[in-house]
C-alpha positions in Angstrom: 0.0 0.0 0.0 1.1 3.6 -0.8 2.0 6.1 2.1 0.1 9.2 1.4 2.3 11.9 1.9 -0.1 14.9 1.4 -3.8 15.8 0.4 -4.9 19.2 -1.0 -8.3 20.6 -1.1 -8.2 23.4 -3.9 -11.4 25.1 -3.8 -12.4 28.2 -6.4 -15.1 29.9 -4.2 -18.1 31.2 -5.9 -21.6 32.5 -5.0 -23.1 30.6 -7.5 -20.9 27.9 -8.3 -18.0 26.4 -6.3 -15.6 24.7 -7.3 -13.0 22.3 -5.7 -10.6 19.2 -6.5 -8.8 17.0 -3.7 -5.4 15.6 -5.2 -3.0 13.1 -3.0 0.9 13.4 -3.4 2.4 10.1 -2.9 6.1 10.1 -3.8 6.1 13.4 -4.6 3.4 12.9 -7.3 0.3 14.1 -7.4 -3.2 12.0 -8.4 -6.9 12.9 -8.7 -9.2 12.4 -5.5 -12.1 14.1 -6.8 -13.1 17.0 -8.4 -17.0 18.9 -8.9 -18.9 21.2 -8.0 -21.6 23.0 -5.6 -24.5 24.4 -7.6 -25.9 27.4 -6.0 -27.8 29.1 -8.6 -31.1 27.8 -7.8 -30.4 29.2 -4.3 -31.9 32.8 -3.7 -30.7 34.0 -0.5 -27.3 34.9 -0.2 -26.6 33.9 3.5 -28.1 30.4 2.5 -25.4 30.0 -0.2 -22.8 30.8 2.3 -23.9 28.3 4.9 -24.1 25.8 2.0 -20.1 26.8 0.8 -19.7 26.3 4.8 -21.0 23.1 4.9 -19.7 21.5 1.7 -16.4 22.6 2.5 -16.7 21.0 5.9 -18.2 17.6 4.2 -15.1 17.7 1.7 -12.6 17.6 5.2 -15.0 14.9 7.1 -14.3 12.9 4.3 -11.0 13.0 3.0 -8.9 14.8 5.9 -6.9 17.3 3.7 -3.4 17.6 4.9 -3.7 21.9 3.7 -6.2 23.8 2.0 -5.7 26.2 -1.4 -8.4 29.0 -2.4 -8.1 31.1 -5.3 -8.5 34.6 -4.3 -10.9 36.7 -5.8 -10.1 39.1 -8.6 -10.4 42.9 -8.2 -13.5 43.7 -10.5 -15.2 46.6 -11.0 -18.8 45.7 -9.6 -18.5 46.5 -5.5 -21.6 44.5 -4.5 -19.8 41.0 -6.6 -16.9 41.6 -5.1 -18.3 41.7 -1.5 -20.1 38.2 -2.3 -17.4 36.6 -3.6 -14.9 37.7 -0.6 -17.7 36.1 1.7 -18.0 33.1 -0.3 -13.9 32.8 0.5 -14.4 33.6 3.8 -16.8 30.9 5.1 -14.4 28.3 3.2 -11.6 29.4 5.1 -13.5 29.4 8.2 -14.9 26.1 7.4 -11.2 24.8 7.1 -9.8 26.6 10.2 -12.7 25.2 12.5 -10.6 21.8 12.2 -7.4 23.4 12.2 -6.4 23.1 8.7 -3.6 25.5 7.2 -5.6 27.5 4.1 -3.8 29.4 1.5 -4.8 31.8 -1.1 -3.2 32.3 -4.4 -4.2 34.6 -7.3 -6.0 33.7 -10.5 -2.9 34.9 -12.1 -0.3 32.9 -9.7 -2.7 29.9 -10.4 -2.7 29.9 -14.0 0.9 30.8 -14.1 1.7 27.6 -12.0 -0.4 25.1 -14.2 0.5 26.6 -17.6 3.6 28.9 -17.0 1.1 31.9 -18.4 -0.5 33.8 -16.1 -3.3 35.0 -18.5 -4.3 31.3 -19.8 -7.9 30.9 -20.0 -9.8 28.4 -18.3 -10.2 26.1 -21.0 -6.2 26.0 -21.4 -5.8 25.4 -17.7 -8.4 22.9 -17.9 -6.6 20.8 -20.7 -3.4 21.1 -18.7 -5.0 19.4 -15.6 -6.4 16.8 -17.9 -2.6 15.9 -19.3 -1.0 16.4 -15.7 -3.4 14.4 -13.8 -4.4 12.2 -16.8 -8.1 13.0 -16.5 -10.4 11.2 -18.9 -13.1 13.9 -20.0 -12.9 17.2 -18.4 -16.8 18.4 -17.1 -19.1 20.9 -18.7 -18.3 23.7 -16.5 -14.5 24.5 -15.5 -15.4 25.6 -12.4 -14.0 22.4 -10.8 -11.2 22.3 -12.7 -10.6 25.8 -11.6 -10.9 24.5 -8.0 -8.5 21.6 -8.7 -5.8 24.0 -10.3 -5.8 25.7 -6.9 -4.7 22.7 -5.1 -2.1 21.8 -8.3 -0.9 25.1 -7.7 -0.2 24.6 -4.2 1.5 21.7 -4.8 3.9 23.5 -7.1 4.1 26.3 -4.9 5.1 24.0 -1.2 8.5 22.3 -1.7 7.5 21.0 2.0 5.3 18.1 0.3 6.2 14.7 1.0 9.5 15.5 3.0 10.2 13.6 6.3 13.2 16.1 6.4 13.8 18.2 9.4 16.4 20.9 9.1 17.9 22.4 12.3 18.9 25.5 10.4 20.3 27.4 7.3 23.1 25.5 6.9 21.9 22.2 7.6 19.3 22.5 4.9 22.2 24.1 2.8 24.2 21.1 3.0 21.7 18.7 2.6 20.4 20.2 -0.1 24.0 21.4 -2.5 21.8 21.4 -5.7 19.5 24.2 -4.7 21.8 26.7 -4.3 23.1 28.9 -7.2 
């Protein structure tokens, strides 16, 4: 049996869709938990949709105990009132995954796309296909907003060197000369 070394809950927040993907890294490889989405659309009240992000996000950890959690950040847009809904939408994720004590980071839409196709301005559909190659996924869904989701936690995979090291490092120089090859 494989020794899971990590799992990361990327979740792309949304107030009326939000997306997430769960991937493992075993070996310093990542595979595909999961990936979909919460439909909120039907959902009228705002403060209902939040409590539903809450609890989803909470049903996500219950079942698959993510090591760290990765949210995409939301973009500066001009409309106020959107951006207010979509910082709550965030918010109650992050909440959800700090009530069990769970590290959350946010990236950028920019840093995430950068990550999973080295252009920060890739659309969705080209981060989508990406994902598909990296994590050898079958047919990609409908909507990207899970993939969007998932390409926060492949991002934070890129972005933590920590993953999958049983290494502890008293200091500078013993990481230094335990690791010769990354310094320039």
């Amino acid at each position: 049996m494989k020794k899971i070394d990590k799992i990361i809950l990327g979740i792309d927040p949304g107030t009326t869709i939000m997306g997430f993907g769960l991937i493992k890294v075993i070996n310093k490889k990542m595979e595909l938990i999961e990936m979909d989405e919460l439909k909120l659309i039907k959902i009228k009240d705002h403060y209902v949709r939040l409590k539903l992000i809450f609890e989803k996000t909470i049903e996500l950890i219950d079942k698959h105990n993510p090591d760290e959690i990765s949210i995409e950040a939301p973009f500066f847009g001009k409309n106020v009132q959107s951006m207010l809904k979509l910082g709550r939408a965030q918010g109650v994720a992050m909440a959800a995954g700090l009530s069990r004590q769970i590290p959350v980071t946010e990236y950028s839409p920019k840093k995430i796309k950068m990550a999973i196709t080295g252009n920060g301005n890739a659309s969705k559909e080209q981060v989508a296909k990406m994902l598909q190659n990296l994590l050898s996924i079958k047919e990609l869904p409908k909507n990207l907003d899970s993939t969007d989701g998932l390409a926060a936690a492949v991002c934070h995979f890129y972005n933590n060197k920590s993953i999958s090291t049983d290494k502890k490092y008293s200091g500078w120089s013993s990481y230094i000369k335990n690791n010769p090859k990354k310094i320039n």
